[in-house]
N, C-alpha and C positions, 0 to 999 in steps of 0.2 A: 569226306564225311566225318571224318578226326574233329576238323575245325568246326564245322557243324554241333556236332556232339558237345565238342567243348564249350562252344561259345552257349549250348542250350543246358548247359549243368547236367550232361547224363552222359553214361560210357557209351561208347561206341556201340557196345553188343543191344543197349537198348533203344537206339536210333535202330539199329540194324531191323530189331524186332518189326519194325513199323516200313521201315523203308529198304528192300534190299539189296536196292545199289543206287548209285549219283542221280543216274536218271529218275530212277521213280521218285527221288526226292523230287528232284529240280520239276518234274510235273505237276506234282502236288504243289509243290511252291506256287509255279506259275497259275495252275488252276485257281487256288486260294487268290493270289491276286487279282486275278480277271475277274473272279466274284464281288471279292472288294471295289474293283473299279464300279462294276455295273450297279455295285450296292448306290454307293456315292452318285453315280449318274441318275439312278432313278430318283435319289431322294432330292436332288438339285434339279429335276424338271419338273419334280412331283409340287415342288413351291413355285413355278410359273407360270402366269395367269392361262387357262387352260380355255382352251388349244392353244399348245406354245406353239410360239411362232418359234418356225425351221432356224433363224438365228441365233436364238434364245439356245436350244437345243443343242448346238454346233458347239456356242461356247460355253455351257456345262461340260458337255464333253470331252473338249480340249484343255478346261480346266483341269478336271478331274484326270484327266492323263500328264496333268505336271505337276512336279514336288512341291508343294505349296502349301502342305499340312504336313505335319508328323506321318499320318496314316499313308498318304500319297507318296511320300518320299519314298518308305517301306516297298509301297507297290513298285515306284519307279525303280529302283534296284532292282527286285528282281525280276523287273521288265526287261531292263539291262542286262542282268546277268544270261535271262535268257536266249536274247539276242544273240551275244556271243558264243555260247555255249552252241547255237544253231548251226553259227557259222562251222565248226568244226565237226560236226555231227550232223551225218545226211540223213539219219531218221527223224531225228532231232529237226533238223529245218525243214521236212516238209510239212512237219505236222505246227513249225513254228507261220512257215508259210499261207498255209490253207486258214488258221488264225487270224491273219493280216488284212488276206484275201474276205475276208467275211467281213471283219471290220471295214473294210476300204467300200465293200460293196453297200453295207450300210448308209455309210457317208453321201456315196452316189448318190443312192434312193431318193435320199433327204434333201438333195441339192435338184435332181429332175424336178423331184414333185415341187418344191419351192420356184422351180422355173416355169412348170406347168399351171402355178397359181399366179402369177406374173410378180413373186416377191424377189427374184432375180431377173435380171435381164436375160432375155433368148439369145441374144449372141456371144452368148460366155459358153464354154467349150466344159462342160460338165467333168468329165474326167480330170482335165485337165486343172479343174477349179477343185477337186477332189484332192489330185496331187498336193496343191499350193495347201488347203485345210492339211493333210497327213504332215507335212514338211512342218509342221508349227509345234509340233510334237517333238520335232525334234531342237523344240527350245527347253526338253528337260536335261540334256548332262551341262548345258549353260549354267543354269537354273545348280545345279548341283555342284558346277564347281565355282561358282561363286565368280560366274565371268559378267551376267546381268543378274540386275535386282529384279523381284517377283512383279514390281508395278512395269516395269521394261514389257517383261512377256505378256504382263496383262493387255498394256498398251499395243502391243503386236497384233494380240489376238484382236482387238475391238479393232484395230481400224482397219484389218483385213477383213472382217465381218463387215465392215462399214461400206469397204469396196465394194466388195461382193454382191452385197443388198441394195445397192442405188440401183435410183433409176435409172433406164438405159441412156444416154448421153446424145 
């Protein structure tokens, strides 16, 4: 909370005032970000010819959940940071859990009904296709440490969208 404090120009006692321990910070952090995210998602589907098509959606999404802007970076931090903080804090990871869990369950949704429209093929394994979308996510500490360029991960995203969307074979 020191480093906090300092890095935000104010003494400790008046972080304190507002926050009065790690965790409640690191909640509100992540809450503030998940807002952020969702802000960004809505206003990225809000500009797709409407009724977006389920692909269109998938990768506003998965943009928006990679550092790719100043704003996004910010969030992906302390995406990150939460993450680990989880790992070592079993209050902390279940409530990081059930997060994930909701998100993940979104995804599904999005990808069933896309199959139940015939804009995916039927014998693609939904979950499992759900899996492969969430792992693409995890092209943001790439992305951050400067292992691929931002066109790389765009390129990932489209042409696994790409797969995805064909027609059945």
């Amino acid at each position: 909370m020191r480093e906090v404090a300092r890095e935000a120009g104010v003494s400790l006692g008046q972080l304190q005032h507002y926050f009065s321990s790690r965790a409640e910070m690191l909640n509100f952090a992540i809450e503030f970000a998940a807002d952020q995210t969702a802000r960004r998602v809505t206003q990225g589907i809000a500009v797709l010819h409407q009724p977006p098509h389920p692909r269109d959606v998938l990768r506003v999404v998965l943009v928006e959940f990679l550092p790719l802007r100043p704003d996004a970076r910010a969030t992906s931090r302390m995406n990150a940071a939460y993450v680990v903080e989880a790992m070592h804090d079993p209050a902390l990871r279940q409530q990081v859990a059930v997060g994930l869990r909701d998100g993940r369950a979104m995804v599904e949704r999005l990808i069933r009904q896309a199959m139940s429209q015939g804009q995916i093929p039927a014998n693609r394994d939904p979950a499992v296709e759900t899996d492969l979308i969430l792992a693409l996510t995890g092209l943001a500490p790439l992305l951050e440490l400067d292992v691929i360029e931002p066109e790389a991960a765009l390129t990932a995203i489209d042409q696994y969208l790409d797969r995805l969307f064909c027609p059945a074979s």
